[in-house]
C-alpha positions in Angstrom: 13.4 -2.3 -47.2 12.4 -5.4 -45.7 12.1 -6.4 -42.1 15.1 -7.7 -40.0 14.2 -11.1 -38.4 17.2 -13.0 -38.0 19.4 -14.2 -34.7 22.1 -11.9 -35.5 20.0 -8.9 -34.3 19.6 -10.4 -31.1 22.5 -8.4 -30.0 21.2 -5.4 -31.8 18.1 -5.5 -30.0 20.0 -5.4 -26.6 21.4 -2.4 -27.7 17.6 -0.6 -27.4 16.5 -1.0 -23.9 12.5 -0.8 -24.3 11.0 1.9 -24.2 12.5 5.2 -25.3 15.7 6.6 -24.7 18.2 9.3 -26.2 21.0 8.9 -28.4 21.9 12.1 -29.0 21.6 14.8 -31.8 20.1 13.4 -35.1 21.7 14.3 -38.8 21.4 17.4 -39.9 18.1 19.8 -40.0 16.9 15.9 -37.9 16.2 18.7 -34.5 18.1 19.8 -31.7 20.2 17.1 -29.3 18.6 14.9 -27.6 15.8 15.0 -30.3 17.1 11.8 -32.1 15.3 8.4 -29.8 15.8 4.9 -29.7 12.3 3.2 -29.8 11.8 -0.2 -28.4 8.4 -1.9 -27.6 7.7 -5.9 -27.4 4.7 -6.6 -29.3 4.9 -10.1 -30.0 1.5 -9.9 -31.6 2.3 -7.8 -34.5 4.7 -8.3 -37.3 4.8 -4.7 -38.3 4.8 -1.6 -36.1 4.7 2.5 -36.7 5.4 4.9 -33.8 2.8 7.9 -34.5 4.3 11.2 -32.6 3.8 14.6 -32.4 6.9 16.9 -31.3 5.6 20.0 -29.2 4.3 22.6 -31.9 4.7 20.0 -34.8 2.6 18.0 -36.8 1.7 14.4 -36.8 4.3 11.8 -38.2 4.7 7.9 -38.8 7.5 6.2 -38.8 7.7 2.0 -38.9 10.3 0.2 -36.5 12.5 -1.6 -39.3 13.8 -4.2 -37.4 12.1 -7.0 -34.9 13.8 -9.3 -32.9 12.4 -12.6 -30.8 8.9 -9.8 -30.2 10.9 -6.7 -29.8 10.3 -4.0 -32.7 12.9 -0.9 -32.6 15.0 1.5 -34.4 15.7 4.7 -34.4 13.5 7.8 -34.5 14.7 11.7 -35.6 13.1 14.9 -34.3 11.5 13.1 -31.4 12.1 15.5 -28.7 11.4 15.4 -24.8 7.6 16.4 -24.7 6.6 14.5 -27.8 3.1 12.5 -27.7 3.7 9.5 -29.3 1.7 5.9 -29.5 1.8 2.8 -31.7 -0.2 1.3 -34.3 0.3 -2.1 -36.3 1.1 -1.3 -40.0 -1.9 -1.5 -42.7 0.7 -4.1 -44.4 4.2 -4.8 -44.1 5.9 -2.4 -46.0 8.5 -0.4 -44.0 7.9 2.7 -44.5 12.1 4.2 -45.7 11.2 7.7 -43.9 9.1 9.4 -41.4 6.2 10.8 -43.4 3.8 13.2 -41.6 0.0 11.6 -41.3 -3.3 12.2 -40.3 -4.2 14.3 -37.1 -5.0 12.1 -34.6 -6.5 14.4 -32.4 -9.6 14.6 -34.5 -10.1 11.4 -34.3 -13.4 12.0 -32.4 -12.4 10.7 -28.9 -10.9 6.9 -30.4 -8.4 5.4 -29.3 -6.2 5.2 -32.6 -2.8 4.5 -31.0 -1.4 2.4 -28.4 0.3 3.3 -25.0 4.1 2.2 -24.6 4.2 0.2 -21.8 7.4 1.8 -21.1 5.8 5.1 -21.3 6.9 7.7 -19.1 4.2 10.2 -19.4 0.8 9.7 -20.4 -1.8 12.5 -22.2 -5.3 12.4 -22.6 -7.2 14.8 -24.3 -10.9 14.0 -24.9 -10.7 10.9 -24.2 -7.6 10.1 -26.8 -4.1 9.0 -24.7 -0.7 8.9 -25.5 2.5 8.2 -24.3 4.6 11.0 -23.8 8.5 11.5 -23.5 10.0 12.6 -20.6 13.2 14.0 -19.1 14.8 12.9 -15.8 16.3 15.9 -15.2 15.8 17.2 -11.5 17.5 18.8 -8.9 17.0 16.1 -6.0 20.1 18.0 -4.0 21.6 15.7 -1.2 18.1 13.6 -0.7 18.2 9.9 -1.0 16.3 6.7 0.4 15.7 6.9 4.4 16.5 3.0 4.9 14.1 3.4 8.3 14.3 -0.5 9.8 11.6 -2.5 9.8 11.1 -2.3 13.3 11.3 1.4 13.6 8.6 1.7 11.0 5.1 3.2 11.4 3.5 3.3 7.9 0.7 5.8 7.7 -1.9 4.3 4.7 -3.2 7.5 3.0 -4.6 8.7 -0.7 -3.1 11.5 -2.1 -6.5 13.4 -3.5 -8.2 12.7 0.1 -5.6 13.8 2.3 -5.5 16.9 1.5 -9.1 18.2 0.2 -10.5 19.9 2.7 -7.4 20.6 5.0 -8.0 24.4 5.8 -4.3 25.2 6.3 -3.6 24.3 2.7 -4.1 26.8 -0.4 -7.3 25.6 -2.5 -4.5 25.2 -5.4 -3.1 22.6 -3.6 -5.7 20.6 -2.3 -5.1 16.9 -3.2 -2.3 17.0 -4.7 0.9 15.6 -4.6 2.3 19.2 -3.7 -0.7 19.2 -1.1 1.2 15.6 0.5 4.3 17.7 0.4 2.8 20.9 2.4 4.1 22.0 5.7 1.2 21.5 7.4 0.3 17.9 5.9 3.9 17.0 7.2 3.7 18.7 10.4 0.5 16.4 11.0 2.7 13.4 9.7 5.6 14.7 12.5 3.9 15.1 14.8 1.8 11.8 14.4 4.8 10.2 14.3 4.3 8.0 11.7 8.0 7.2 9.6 6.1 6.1 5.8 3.1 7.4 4.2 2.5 4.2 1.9 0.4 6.2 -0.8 -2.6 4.7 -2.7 -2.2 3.9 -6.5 -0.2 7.1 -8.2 0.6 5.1 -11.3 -1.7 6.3 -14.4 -5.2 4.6 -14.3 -8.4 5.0 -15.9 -11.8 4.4 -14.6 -14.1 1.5 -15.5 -16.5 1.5 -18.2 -19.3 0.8 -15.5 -18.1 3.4 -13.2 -18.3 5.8 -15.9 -21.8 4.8 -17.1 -23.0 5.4 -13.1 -21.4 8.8 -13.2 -18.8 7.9 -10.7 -15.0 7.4 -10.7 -12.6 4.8 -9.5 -11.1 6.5 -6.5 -9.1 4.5 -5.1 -7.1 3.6 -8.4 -6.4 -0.2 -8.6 -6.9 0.1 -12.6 -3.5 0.9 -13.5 -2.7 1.3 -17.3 0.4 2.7 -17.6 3.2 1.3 -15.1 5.8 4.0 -15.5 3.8 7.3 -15.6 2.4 9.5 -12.3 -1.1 10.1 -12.4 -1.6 13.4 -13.4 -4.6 14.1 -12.1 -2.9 14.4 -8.8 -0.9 17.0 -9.8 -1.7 21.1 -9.6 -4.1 22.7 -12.3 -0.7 24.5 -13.5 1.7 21.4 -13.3 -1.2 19.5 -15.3 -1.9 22.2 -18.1 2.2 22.7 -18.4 2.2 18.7 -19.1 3.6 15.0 -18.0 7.1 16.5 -17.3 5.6 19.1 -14.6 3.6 16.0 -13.1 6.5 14.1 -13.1 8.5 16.7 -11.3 6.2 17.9 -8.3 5.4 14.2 -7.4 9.5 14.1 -7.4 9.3 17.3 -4.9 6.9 15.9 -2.9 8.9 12.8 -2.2 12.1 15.4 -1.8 10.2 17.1 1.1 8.5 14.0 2.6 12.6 12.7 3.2 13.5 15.9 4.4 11.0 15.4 7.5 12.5 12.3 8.0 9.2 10.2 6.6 9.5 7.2 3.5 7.6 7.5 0.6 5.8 4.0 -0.1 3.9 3.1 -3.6 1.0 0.7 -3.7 1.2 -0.9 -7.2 -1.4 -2.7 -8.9 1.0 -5.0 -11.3 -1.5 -7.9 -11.3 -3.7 -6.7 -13.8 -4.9 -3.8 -16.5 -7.0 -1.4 -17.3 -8.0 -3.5 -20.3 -10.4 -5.5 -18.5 -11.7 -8.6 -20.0 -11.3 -9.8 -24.0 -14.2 -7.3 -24.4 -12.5 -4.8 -22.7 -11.2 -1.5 -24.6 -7.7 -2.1 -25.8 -5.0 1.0 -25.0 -2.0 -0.7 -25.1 -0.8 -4.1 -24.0 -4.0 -6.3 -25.7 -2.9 -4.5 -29.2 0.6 -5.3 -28.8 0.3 -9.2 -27.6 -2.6 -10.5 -26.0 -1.3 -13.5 -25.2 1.7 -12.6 -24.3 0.8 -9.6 -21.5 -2.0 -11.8 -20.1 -2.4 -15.3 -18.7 -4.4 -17.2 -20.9 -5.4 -21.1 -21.1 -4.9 -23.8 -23.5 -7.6 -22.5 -25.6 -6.5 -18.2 -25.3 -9.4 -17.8 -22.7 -8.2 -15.2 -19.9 -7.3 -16.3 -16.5 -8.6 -14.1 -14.5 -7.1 -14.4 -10.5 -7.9 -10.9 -10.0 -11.2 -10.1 -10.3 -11.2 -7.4 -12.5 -11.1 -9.2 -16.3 -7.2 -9.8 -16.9 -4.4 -11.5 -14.7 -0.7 -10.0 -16.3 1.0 -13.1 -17.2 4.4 -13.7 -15.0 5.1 -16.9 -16.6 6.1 -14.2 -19.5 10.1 -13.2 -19.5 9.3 -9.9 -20.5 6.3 -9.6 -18.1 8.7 -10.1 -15.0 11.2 -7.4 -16.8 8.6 -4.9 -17.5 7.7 -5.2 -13.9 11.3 -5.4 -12.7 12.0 -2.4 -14.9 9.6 -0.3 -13.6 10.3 -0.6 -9.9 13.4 -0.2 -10.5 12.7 3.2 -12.4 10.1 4.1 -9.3 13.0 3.7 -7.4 16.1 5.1 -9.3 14.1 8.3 -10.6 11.4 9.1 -7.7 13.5 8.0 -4.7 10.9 5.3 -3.6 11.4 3.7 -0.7 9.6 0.6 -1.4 6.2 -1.2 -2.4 2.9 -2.8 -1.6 1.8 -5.4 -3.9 -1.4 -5.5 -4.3 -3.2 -9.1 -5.2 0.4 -10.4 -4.6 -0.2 -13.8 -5.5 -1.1 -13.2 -9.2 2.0 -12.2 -9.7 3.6 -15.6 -8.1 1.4 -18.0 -9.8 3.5 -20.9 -12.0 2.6 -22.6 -15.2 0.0 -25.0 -13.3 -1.4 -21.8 -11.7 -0.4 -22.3 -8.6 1.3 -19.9 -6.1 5.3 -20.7 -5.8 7.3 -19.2 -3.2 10.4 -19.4 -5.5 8.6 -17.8 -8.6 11.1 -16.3 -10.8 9.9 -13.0 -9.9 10.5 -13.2 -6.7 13.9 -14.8 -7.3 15.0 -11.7 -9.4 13.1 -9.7 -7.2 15.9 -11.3 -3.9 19.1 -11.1 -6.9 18.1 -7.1 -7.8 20.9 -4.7 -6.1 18.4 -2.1 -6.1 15.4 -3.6 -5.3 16.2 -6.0 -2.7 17.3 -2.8 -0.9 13.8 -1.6 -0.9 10.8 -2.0 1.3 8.4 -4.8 0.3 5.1 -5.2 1.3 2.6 -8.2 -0.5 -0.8 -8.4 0.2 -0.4 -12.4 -0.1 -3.5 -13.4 -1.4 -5.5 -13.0 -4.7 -9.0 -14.3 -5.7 -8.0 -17.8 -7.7 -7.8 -21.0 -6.4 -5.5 -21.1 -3.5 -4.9 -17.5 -3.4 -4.7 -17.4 0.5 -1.0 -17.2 1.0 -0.5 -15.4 4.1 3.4 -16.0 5.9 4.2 -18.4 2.7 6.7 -15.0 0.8 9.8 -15.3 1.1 12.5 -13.5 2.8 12.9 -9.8 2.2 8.9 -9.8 2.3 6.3 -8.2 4.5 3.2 -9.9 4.6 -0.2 -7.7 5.2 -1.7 -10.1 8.5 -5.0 -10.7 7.6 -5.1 -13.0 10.8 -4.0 -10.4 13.2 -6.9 -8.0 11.8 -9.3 -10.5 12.2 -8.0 -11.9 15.0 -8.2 -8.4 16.8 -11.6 -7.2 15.5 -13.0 -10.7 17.2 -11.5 -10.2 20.6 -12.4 -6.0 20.9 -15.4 -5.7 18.5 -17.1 -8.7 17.7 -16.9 -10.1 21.2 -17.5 -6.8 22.7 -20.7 -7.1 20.8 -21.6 -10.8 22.2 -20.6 -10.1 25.7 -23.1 -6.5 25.5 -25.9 -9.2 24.3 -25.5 -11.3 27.4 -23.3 -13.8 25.6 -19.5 -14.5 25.9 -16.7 -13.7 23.4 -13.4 -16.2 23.2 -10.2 -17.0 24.7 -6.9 -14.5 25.0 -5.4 -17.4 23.0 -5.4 -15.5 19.3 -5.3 -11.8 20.7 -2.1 -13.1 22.5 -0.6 -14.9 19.3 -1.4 -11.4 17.1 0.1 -8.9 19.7 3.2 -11.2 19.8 4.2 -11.6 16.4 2.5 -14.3 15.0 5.6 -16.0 15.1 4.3 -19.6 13.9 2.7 -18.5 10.9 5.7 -17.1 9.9 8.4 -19.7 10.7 7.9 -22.0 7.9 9.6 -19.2 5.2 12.3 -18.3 7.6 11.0 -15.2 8.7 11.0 -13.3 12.2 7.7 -11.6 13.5 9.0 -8.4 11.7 7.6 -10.2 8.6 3.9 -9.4 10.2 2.4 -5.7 8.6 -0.2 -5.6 11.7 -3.6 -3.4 10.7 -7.2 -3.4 11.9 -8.3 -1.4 9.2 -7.4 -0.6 5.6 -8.9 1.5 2.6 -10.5 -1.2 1.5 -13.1 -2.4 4.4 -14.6 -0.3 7.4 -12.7 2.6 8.8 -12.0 2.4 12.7 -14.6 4.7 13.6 -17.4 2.8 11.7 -16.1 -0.8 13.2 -17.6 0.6 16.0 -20.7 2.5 14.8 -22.1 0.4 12.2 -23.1 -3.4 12.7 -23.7 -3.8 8.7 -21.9 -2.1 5.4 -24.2 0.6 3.8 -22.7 0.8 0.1 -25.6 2.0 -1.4 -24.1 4.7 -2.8 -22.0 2.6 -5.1 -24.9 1.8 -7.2 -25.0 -1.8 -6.5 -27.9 -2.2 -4.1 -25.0 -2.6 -1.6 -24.1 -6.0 -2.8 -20.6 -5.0 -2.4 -18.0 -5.0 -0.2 -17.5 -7.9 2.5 -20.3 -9.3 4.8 -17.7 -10.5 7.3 -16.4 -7.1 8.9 -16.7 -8.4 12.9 -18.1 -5.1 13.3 -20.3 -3.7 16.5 -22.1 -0.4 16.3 -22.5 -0.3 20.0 -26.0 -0.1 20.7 -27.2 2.4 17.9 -26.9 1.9 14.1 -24.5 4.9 12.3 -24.3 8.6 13.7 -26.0 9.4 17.3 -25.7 11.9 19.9 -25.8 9.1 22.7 -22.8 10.1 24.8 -22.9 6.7 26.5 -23.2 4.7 23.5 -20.4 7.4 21.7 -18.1 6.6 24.9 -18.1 3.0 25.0 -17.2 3.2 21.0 -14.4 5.8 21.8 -13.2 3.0 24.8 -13.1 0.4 21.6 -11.2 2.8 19.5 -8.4 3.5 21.9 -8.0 -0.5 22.3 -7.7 -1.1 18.6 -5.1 1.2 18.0 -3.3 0.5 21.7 -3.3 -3.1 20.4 -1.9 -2.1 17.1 1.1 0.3 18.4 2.0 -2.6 21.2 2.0 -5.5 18.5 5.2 -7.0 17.8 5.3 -6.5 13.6 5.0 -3.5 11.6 1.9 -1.5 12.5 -0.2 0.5 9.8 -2.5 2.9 11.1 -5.2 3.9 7.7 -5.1 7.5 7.2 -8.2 9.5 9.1 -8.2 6.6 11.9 -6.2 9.3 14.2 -9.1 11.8 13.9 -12.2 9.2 13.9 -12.9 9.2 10.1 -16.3 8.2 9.1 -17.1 6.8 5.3 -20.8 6.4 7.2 -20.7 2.7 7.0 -19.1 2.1 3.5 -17.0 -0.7 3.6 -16.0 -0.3 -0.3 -15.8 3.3 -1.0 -13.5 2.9 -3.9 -15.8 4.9 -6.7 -16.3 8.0 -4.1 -14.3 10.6 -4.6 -15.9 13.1 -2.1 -15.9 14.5 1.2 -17.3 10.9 2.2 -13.9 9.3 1.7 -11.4 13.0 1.7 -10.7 13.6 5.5 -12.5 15.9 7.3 -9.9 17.9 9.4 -12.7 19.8 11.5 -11.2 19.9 15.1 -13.9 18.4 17.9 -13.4 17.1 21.0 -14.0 13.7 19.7 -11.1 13.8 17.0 -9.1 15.8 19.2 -9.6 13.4 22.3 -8.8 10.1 19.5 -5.1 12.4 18.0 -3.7 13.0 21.2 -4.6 8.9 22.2 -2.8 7.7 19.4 -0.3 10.3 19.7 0.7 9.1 23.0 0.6 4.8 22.3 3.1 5.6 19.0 5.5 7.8 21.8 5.2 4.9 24.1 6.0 1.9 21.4 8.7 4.2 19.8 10.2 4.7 23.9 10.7 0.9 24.1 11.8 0.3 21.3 14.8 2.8 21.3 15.7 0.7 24.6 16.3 -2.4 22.9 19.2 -3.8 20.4 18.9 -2.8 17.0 17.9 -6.4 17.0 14.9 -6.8 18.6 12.5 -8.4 18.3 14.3 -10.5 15.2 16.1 -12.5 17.0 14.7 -14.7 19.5 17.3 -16.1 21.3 17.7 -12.8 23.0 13.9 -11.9 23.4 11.4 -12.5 26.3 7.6 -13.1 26.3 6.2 -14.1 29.2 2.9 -14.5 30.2 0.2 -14.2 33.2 -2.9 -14.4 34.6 -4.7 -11.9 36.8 -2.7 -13.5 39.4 0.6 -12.4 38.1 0.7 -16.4 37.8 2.3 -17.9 34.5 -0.5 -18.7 32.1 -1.8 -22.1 31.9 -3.4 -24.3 28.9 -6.8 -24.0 31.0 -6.6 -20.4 31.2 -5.4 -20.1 27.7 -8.6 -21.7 26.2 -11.4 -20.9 28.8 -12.8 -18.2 27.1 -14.4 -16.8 30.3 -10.6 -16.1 31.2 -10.2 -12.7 29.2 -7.5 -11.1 30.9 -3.7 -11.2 30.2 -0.5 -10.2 31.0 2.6 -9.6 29.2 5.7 -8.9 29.9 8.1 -8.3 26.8 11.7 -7.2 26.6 15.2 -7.9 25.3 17.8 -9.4 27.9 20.1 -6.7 26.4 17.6 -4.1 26.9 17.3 -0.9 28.9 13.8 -1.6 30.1 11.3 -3.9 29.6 7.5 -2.7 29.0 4.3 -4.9 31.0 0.8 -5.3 28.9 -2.2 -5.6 30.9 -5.2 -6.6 29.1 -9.1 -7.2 30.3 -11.4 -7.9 27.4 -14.0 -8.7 30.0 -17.3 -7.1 31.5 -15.6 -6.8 34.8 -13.1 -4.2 36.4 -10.1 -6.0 38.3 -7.5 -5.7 40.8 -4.6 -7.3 39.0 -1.6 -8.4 40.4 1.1 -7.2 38.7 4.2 -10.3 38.1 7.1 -10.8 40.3 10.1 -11.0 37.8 13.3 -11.3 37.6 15.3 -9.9 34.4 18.0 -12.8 34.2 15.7 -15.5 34.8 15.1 -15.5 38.3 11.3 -16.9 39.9 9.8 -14.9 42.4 12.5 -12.7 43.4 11.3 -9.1 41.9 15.0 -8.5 41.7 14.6 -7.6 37.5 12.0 -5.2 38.1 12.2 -2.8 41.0 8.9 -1.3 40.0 5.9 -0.9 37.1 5.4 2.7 36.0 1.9 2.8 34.6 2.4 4.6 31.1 -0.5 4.2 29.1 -4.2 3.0 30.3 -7.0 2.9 27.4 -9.6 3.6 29.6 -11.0 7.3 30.8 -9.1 7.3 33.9 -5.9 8.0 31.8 -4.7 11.2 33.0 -5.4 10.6 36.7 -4.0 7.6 37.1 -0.9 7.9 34.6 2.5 7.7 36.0 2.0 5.9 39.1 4.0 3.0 40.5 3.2 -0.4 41.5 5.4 -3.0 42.8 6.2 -6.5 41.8 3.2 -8.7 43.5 1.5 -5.4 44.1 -2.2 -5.3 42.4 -3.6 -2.3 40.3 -7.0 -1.8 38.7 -7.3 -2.5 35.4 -10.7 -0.9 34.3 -13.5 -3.5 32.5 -12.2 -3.7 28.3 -9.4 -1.8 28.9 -5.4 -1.8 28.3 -2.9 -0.9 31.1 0.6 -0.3 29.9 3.3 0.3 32.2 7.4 0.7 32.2 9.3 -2.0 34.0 
């Protein structure tokens, strides 16, 4: 039987989406319905290909995919039932093999890998070492839940990682601990509710493996950026039981945990790791995409050497049609199948880079990515930047993007931490100038792609890089633990430990680092954008100075829930800036702060006295005001900030709503809502008048109502 290779099966070809999926009952004594498969896999690098697979209970068989067209080997495959291991293998020649034949066990294989992953694989097994694909159902009762659709404005994303959420929460069963039924728990989402956060955006739950260096040190890759099958959960995440019943019973409680996120009213976002493999480098070990085209999956040069934008040995290569549709494909199936809300890109760029390797705002991905009915529906979040040439690409996506503000974090670690720490040594920190252009939006970076300051995902810290608590408790990273002599992780974190290096018992030098903490995250929840608070950074999580934690899978990165007043004091601050941002915003148009025309930011001095280009630059001037609103709006809301060494007696503006100088007639009074410093719950609730002055403590925030 010889192969079919001919333009007239281009049409057959269509006919077998990739991957596998039913057709139905096979011929008789062939196995029950739904056991007969249509296999498809593109594996331009092979010109013959045999699906190995396993039905539950059954032996090993072969089988060869008769027909290939432009790459794509499929056919049809009898007695392949939902729960089958399966995996490829190029043919010893090209003979096509006119039945399935049983074959060797490839479980005693001694730990090899034999076969190769589908990258269309729903499921994935591994047993000592040895993975296959497995086939899945889609079968699940999902009753009346669907995608929130939470605007961009109303959204509060809550960073987290599904193993170290929920590890050592006491009022979760031991069973549960991180796992993806453990995300799901009552008491996990009455922390999430009662945080009020609307999207947890969830570390890497696609399947990934650890690196071969990782492994040699005894340790694991935590965090999960080493993805190496695009379509399957992790199971790992899963219970004991769901794990031990197999891929189907992973697939289904990370589908019930999304189920009962929605049903508390909180989005389920995926951080996906699409710019590279698990495969590493060309000396990497080969599961799956380097066996079934090399150059195809991956960006090579002239000569087949890798391109590697991403650090990690392999860049996937988006010049590749069928690189962009196995990518399309599977957030589409992330969406369809789990009810995903949206995405975070991870290392972005990579997949944006043209044929002259160069990042292209109208990349065909992100074209198909704009023209997709489902996805463009969806939330998405790049980290714009990569580690190639030119991979700084902050505010250049297009519309429909989010960007991750890598300015605004730095730009807000300088003015609270870093200068904190200059001004403490006697020195002097800088101007209001980039504090002011990160709390409002960072409109101009943002203009050129046609985007509003909604485009701006606002952090000051992330999984990867200090947590809040150690921004302010460690001057230096200590990543000794990683086993690299703590050469990794970044040098630049603008970072103050306050007076003592790591853990103390000072209560002056704790205070002053609690006064910093409550101005990060005040900063964060009053910043026009879309704020992301890192899970643990509401309790005062410690990683004790690691800055790149991603190999500790321990209670040094799992949050510790241990009530003190500390954590308790840090909750109910952050508790009470996302009530206030969440207040103000449900008194403006469903339109604010998008569009401008309608918006007001105006600024003043301690003088209630419009800013001036002196004052904007002097950077002895480091006090601010702000007053923001909608001229539709219900109220407007007044930011007060002194970054300097000094208490003051500011005078709060004289306003008027419809334009008006000098006439207090648009604000009748300033209700002070929120201050940063101790003095809170004294002094919270009062009322000042327009020209009035209030204190406004040395480093702190006042917030008021207008």
């Amino acid at each position: 039987m010889p192969l079919i290779d001919t333009a007239s099966t281009v049409d057959a070809a269509q006919a077998f989406p990739l991957g596998v999926s039913s057709v139905g009952p096979g011929p008789s004594g062939a196995g029950s319905p739904g056991s007969r498969a249509r296999v498809a896999v593109y594996a331009p690098g092979v010109q013959t290909l045999e699906i190995a697979y396993q039905a539950p209970g059954g032996e090993w068989r072969l089988h060869t995919l008769p027909n290939v067209s432009r790459g794509v080997h499929y056919g049809v495959v009898d007695a392949f039932p939902v729960g089958s291991r399966y995996g490829f293998r190029p043919a010893a020649d090209r003979q096509v093999l006119p039945l399935t034949v049983p074959t060797t066990d490839f479980d005693d294989d001694g730990g090899s890998q034999p076969l190769l992953l589908d990258p269309y694989g729903r499921g994935v097994d591994q047993r000592n070492g040895f993975l296959t694909s497995v086939r899945t159902s889609s079968d699940f009762d999902w009753g009346q839940d669907q995608r929130l659709h939470t605007p961009w404005r109303n959204t509060i994303i809550y960073e987290a990682h599904v193993r170290g959420q929920s590890m050592l929460h006491p009022d979760i069963p031991e069973t549960l601990r991180g796992t993806y039924a453990g995300m799901g728990h009552p008491a996990m989402i009455e922390h999430l509710t009662g945080l009020g956060v609307t999207a947890v955006q969830l570390l890497p739950v696609h399947f990934h493996l650890d690196e071969p260096h990782l492994q040699d040190l005894g340790l694991t890759n935590y965090w999960g950026y080493n993805t190496a099958a695009f379509f399957a959960p992790h199971p790992a995440y899963a219970t004991k039981s769901a794990q031990e019943s197999g891929p189907q019973a992973v697939q289904d409680e990370f589908k019930g945990m999304v189920k009962l996120l929605h049903a508390a009213g909180i989005e389920v976002l995926l951080d996906v790791v699409y710019n590279h493999t698990a495969e590493g480098g060309p000396d990497g070990n080969t599961f799956g995409f380097r066996g079934l085209g090399e150059r195809s999956y991956y960006r090579t040069d002239g000569s087949g050497r890798y391109v590697d934008t991403t650090g990690c040995g392999n860049t996937l290569n988006f010049a590749e049609p069928r690189v962009v549709q196995l990518v399309l494909d599977s957030l589409r199936y992330w969406v369809n199948e789990f009810h995903i809300d949206g995405f975070r890109f991870d290392l972005a760029v990579a997949l944006c880079r043209n044929a002259a390797n160069e990042f292209d705002p109208k990349h065909p991905f992100l074209t198909e990515v704009a023209a997709d009915p489902v996805l463009s529906g969806v939330k998405l979040i790049a980290e714009p930047w990569d580690v190639g040439h030119g991979g700084w690409q902050t505010g250049r996506f297009p519309g429909g993007w989010v960007d991750w503000n890598d300015h605004y974090r730095d730009a807000m670690r300088s003015f609270w931490v870093a200068d904190r720490a200059a001004i403490d040594g006697g020195g002097q920190g800088g101007s209001v100038a980039r504090l002011a252009d990160a709390i409002s939006g960072s409109a101009s970076l943002f203009e050129a792609s046609g985007r509003s300051r909604l485009a701006s995902l606002n952090y000051i810290a992330s999984h990867d890089g200090f947590t809040m608590t150690d921004l302010v408790s460690y001057d230096r990273k200590h990543n000794e633990a990683n086993g690299e002599q703590n050469r990794d992780g970044h040098g630049d974190n603008r970072s103050y430990n306050h007076g003592f290096e790591g853990r103390t018992e000072d209560e002056a030098i704790l205070a002053r680092r609690a006064q910093t903490r409550r101005n990060l995250m005040a900063s964060l929840m009053i910043s026009l954008g879309v704020p992301m608070i890192t899970a643990g950074d509401e309790l005062g999580r410690t990683q004790q100075g690691n800055n790149n934690a991603y190999c500790q899978d321990n209670p040094l990165t799992w949050i510790d829930w241990t009530s003190t007043p500390e954590s308790h004091a840090m909750l109910r601050s952050t508790k009470r800036v996302i009530r206030l941002r969440k207040e103000f915003l449900a008194g403006q148009p469903h339109d604010y702060p998008a569009r401008d025309a309608n918006s007001f930011l105006y600024w003043f001095d301690e003088n209630g006295q419009p800013m001036t280009t002196e004052r904007w630059n002097d950077p002895k001037h480091r006090i601010v005001q702000l007053l923001l609103g909608s001229d539709d709006g219900q109220v407007a809301g007044l930011i007060v900030v002194n970054g300097g060494r000094d208490d003051v007696m500011v005078m709060l503006p004289k306003f008027a709503k419809d334009g008006g100088k000098d006439e207090g007639a648009g604000v009748r009074t300033f209700e002070l809502r929120v201050t940063t410093s101790e003095l809170h719950d004294q002094r919270q609730g009062i009322n000042v008048a327009p020209g009035d002055r209030d204190l406004v403590q040395a480093n702190t925030i006042n917030i008021y109502r207008a």
